[in-house]
C-alpha positions in Angstrom: 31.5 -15.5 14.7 32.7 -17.3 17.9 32.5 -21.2 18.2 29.4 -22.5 19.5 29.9 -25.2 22.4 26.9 -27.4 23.9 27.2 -28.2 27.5 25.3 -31.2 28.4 24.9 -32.6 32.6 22.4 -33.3 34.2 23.5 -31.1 37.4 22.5 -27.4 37.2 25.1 -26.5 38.8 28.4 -28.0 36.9 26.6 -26.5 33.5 26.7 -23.2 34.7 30.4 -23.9 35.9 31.4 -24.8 32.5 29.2 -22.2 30.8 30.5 -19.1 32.8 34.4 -20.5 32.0 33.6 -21.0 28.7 31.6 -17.9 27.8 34.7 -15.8 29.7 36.8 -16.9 26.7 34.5 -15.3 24.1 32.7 -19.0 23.1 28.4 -19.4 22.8 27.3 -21.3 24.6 24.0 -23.4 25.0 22.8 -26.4 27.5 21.2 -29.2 27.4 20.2 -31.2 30.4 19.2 -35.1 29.5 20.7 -37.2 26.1 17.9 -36.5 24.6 17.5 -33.0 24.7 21.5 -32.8 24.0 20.3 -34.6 20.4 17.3 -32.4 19.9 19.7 -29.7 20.4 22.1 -30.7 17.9 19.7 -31.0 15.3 18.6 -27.6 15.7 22.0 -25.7 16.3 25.1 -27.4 14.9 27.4 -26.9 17.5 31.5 -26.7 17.1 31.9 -29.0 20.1 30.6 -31.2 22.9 31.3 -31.1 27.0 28.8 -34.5 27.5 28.6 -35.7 31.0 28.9 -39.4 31.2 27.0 -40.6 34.1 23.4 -39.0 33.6 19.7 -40.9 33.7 18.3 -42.0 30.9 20.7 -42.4 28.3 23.8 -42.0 29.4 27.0 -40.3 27.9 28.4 -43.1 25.9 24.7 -43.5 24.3 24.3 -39.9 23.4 28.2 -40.0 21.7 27.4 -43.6 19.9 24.0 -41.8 18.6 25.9 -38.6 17.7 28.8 -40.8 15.6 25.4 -42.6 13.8 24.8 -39.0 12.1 27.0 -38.7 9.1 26.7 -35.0 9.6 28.0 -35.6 13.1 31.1 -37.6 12.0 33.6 -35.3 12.6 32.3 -32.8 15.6 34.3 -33.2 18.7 32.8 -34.6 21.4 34.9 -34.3 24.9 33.3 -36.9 27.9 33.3 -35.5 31.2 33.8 -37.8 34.2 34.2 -38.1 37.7 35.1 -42.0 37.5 38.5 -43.0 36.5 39.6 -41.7 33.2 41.7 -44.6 32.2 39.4 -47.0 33.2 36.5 -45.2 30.9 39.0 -44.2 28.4 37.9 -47.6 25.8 34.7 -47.5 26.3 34.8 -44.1 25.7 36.9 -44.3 22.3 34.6 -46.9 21.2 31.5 -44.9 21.6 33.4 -42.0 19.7 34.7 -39.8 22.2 37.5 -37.3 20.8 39.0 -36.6 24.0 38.4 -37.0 28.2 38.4 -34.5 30.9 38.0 -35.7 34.9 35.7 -33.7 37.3 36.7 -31.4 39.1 37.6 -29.5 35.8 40.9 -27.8 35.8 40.2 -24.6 33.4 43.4 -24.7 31.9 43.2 -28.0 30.9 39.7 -27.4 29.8 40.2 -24.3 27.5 43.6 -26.0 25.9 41.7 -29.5 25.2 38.9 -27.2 23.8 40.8 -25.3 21.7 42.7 -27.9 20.4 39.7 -30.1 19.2 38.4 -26.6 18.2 41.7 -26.2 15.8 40.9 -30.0 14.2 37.6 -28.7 13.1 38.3 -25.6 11.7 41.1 -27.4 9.7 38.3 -30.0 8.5 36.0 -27.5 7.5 38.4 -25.6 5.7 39.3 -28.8 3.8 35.3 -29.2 3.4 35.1 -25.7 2.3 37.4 -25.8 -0.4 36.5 -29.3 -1.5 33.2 -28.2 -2.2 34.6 -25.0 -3.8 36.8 -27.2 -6.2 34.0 -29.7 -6.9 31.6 -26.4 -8.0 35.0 -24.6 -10.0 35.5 -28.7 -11.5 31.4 -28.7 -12.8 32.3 -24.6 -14.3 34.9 -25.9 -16.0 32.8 -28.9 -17.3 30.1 -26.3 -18.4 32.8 -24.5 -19.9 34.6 -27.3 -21.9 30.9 -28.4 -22.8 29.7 -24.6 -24.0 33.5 -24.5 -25.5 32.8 -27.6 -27.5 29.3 -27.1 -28.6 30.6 -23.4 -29.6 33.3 -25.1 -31.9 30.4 -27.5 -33.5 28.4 -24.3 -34.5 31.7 -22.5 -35.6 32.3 -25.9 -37.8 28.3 -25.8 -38.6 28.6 -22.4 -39.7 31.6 -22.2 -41.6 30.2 -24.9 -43.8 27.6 -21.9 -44.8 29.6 -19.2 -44.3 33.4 -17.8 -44.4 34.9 -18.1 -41.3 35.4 -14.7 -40.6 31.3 -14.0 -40.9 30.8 -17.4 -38.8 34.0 -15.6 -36.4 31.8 -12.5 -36.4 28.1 -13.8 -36.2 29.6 -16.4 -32.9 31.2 -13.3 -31.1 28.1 -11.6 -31.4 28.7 -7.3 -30.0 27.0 -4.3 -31.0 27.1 -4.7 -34.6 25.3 -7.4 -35.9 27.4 -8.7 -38.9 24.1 -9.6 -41.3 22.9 -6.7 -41.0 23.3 -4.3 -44.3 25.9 -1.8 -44.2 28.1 -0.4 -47.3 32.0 -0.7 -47.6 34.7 -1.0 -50.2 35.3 -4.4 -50.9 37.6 -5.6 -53.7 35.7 -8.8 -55.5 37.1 -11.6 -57.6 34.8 -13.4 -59.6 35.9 -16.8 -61.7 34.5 -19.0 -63.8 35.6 -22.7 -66.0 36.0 -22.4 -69.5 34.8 -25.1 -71.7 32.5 -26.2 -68.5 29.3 -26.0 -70.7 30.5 -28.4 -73.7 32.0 -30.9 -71.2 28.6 -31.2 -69.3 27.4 -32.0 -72.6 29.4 -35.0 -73.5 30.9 -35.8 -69.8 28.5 -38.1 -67.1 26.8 -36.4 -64.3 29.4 -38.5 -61.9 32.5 -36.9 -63.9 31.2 -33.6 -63.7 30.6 -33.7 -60.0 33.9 -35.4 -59.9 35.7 -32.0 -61.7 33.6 -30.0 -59.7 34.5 -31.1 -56.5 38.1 -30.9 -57.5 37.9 -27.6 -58.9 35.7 -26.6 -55.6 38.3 -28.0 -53.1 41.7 -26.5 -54.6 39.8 -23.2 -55.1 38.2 -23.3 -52.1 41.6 -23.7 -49.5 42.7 -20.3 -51.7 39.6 -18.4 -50.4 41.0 -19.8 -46.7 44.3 -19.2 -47.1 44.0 -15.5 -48.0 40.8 -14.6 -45.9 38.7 -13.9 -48.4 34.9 -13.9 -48.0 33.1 -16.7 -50.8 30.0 -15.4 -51.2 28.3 -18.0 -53.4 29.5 -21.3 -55.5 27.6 -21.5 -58.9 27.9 -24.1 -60.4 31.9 -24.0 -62.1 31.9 -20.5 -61.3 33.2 -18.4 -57.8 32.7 -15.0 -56.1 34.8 -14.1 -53.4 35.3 -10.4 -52.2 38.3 -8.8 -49.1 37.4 -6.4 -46.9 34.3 -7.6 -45.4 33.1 -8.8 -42.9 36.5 -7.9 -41.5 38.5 -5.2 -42.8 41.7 -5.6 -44.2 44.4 -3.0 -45.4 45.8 -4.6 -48.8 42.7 -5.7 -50.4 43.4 -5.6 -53.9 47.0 -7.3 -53.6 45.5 -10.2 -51.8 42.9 -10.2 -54.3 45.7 -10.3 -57.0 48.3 -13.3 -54.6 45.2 -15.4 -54.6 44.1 -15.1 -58.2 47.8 -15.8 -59.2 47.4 -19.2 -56.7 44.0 -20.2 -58.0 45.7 -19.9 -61.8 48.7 -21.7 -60.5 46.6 -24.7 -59.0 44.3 -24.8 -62.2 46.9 -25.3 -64.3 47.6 -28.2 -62.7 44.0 -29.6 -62.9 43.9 -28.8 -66.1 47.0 -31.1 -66.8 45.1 -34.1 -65.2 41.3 -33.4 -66.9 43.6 -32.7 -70.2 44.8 -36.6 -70.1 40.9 -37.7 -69.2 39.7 -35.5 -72.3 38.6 -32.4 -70.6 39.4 -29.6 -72.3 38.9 -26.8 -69.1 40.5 -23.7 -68.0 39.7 -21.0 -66.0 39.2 -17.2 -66.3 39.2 -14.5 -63.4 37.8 -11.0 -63.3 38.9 -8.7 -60.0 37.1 -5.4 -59.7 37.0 -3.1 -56.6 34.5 -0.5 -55.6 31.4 0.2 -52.8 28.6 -2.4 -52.5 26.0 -3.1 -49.9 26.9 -6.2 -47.4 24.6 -8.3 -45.6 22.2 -11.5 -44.8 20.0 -12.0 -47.5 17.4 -14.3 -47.3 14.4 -15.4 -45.1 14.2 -17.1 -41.7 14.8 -20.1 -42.7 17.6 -19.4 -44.8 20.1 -16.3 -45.1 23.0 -16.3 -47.1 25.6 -12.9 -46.9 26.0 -11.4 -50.0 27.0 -7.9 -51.7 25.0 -6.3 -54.1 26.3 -3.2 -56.2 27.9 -2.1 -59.7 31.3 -3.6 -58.8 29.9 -7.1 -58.4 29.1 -6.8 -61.5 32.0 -5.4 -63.2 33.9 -8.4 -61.7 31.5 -11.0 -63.1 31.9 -9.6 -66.7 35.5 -8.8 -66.2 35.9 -12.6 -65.7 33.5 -13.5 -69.0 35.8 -11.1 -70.9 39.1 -13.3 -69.6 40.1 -16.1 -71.7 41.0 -19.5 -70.2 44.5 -18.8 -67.7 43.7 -14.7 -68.0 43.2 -12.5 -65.1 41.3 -9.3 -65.8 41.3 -6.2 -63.4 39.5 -3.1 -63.2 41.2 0.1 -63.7 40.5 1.0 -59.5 42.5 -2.4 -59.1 45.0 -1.2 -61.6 45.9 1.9 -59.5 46.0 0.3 -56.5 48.5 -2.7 -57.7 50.3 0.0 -59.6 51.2 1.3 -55.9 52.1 -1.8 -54.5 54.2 -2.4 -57.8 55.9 0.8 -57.2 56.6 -0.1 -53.6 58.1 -3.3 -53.9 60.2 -2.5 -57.2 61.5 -5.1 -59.2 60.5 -7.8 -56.5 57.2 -8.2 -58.2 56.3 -11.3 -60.5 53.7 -10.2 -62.2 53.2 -7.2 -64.7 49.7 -5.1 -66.2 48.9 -4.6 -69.7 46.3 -2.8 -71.1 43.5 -4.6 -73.1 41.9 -1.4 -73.9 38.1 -0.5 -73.4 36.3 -3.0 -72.6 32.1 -2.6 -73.8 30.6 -4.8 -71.4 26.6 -6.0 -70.7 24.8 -3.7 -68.3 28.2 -0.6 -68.5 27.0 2.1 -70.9 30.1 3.1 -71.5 33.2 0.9 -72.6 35.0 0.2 -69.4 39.2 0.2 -69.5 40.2 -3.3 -68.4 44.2 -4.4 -67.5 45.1 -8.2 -67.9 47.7 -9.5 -65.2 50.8 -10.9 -66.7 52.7 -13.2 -65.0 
């Protein structure tokens, strides 16, 4: 769109002089023909640039500049006096009023188009600055929003994960097409493990001790379940259940079900050696069984916790109340598929499996064939 200039004088004829020069270069033009219809003007239109006549009645054209420089919105539009007295004697009075720039009557047009379009040049640099000011200060309050959204989405990650495993609070935050909670049925491979001796040293032990051990046994247990993305799917009481392969799938299931086991044995024989010198007598036992169960939120509105329900939950529960204190029990589906990975990696493997036999466990009707990890 062309710039907009506003003619003011008082005499018809030098306004349609400078309007017919000015509108023969492509600029709009509009006229105003006292001080104060050259303000009411500029309130309504917002002109790009002034030609204001100095001597006129009423207020004059230093009056009409001093009251256009009093308009904050007004601060930076040019404002070029025209004068038929002398220049240089008007010129300070002029520049204290707020004049930009002078031009002497009779107006030479090529002096008049090159002061115009250099005052025309200034403001379109300013308003680019504006523009872009004001489009940094609205992309500075996105990113506020966005560091503020970012932040409060990391609180309910960190609120979250204190309920859930963080790959269900990773998959319930990033929301999609599938709602994580809801039921669905996949293999999972579970591990399920419990303290032994818990029961008689809650007999003898003070409630403080016991949630002292616990919170040991809890923590060291806990960073396992973290460190090889498993899924914790309740605490009860000295006993775990963790499972792999939901929420997220993973393609080794069973051997990170195995690495982690081997860990968790590894760290409790370490606590053991500290309870051992307080008088607790406490190991741990650990049953991993893999098969299909159904996954999701269970619960009601105002509480839902993600579990799995199925045969092989099961299996891994009394799996682990078959294994004696520092014993890791497996299924034989776990058996076959750490076989594989034993045949793959050859000799490099620190563990072994031997048979325990068949196993007749509560709620199996049949005796169920159980390996124990050796390692």
């Amino acid at each position: 769109m062309s710039e907009h200039i506003l003619v003011v004088d008082d005499v018809p004829k030098n306004v349609r002089l400078l309007a017919d020069v000015l509108g023969a270069h492509g600029f709009r033009i509009s006229t105003a023909a006292s001080g104060e219809e050259a303000l009411a003007s500029l309130a309504a239109e917002r002109p790009d640039l002034v030609l204001l006549d100095v001597m006129m009645p009423g207020m004059d054209g230093y009056q009409v500049c001093r009251a256009i420089r009093a308009d904050p919105t007004c601060a930076v539009l040019p404002v070029v006096l025209v004068t038929a007295l002398d220049p240089e004697q008007e010129r300070v009075k002029g520049l204290e009023a707020g004049a930009d720039d002078f031009l002497a009557k009779p107006i030479h047009q090529a002096e008049l188009m090159a002061r115009v379009r250099s005052l025309l040049r200034v403001k379109a640099l300013y308003d680019e600055v504006q523009r872009q000011r004001t489009e940094l200060q609205a992309w500075n309050t996105t990113l506020e929003q966005r560091v503020a959204q970012g932040v409060q989405q990391l609180e309910r990650v960190g609120q979250l994960k204190r309920f859930f495993s963080p790959q269900l609070a990773d998959a319930i935050l990033a929301g999609g097409a599938q709602d994580p909670l809801k039921s669905h049925r996949r293999e999972i491979t579970v591990v399920f493990l419990d303290l032994r001796g818990f029961t008689s040293f809650t007999e003898t032990a003070d409630p403080e001790e016991v949630m002292g051990v616990l919170a040991q046994f809890h923590a060291a247990m806990g960073q396992r379940v973290l460190d090889h993305e498993g899924t914790l799917e309740r605490f009860s009481g000295d006993g775990m259940m963790i499972f792999f392969n939901d929420p997220q799938p993973v393609p080794d299931a069973p051997s990170r079900a195995l690495r982690m086991a081997l860990q968790m044995q590894s760290d409790m024989a370490s606590l053991s050696g500290q309870w051992r010198r307080r008088g607790y007598d406490l190991t741990m036992g650990i049953g991993i069984a893999q098969g299909f169960a159904t996954l999701g939120g269970i619960g009601f509105a105002g509480r839902i916790d993600y579990g799995a329900i199925g045969t092989v939950t099961n299996l891994a529960a009394r799996l682990c109340a078959e294994a004696a204190g520092g014993h890791i029990l497996v299924s034989q589906r776990v058996f076959g598929a750490l076989q594989d990975l034993s045949a793959d990696e050859g000799a490099s493997t620190t563990w072994s499996l031997d048979p325990v036999g068949e196993l007749a466990l509560k709620g199996f009707a049949r005796p169920v064939p159980a390996w124990r990890v050796v390692y």
